[in-house]
C-alpha positions in Angstrom: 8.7 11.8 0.9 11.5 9.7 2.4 8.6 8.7 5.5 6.7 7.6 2.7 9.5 5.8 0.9 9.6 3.7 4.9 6.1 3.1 5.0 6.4 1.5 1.5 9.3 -0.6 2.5 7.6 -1.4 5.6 4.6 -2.2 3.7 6.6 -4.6 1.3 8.1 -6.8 3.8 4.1 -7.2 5.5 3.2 -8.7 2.0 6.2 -10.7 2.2 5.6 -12.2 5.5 1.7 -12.3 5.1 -0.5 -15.0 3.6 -3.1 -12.5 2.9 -2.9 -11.4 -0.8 -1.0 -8.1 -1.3 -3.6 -6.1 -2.6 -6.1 -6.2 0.9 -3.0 -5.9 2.4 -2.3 -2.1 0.3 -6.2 -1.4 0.4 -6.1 -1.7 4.1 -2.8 0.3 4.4 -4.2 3.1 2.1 -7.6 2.9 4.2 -5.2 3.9 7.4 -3.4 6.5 5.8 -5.8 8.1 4.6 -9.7 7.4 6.1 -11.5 9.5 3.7 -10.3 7.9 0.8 -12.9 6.6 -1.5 -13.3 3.4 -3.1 -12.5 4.9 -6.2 -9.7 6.4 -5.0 -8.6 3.4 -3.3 -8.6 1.3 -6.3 -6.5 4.4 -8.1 -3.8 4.5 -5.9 -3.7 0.4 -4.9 -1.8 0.2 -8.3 0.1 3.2 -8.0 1.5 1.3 -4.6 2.1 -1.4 -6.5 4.9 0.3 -9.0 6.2 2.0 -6.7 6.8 -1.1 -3.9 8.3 -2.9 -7.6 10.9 -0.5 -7.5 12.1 -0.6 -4.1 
C-alpha cells in the first residue's frame, strides 16, 4: 500500500510538471502497471486515481 501511495505522489507531480492532460498521463500509468488491463477497466480505475491523487 504505502508503494502505491509513492507511485501516486510520483504520479501527481508528472501531471504537475506535464503539459499533457492528466488523464493520458493516469491511462498510461495504469497501462504500465498493469498490461492486461482493459479499456474498460482502464476507464474504471482512471477516476478512482483521480480521488485518490485529490487527497494526497
Amino acid at each position: 500500500m504505502e508503494r502505491l501511495k509513492q507511485e501516486l505522489k510520483g504520479l501527481k507531480c508528472l501531471i504537475a510538471e506535464q503539459q499533457q492532460p492528466a488523464e493520458a498521463l493516469i491511462r498510461r500509468w495504469l497501462k504500465q502497471r498493469d498490461p492486461n488491463f482493459t479499456a474498460a477497466e482502464v476507464d474504471e480505475h482512471v477516476q478512482l486515481v483521480k480521488r485518490e491523487l485529490a487527497q494526497l
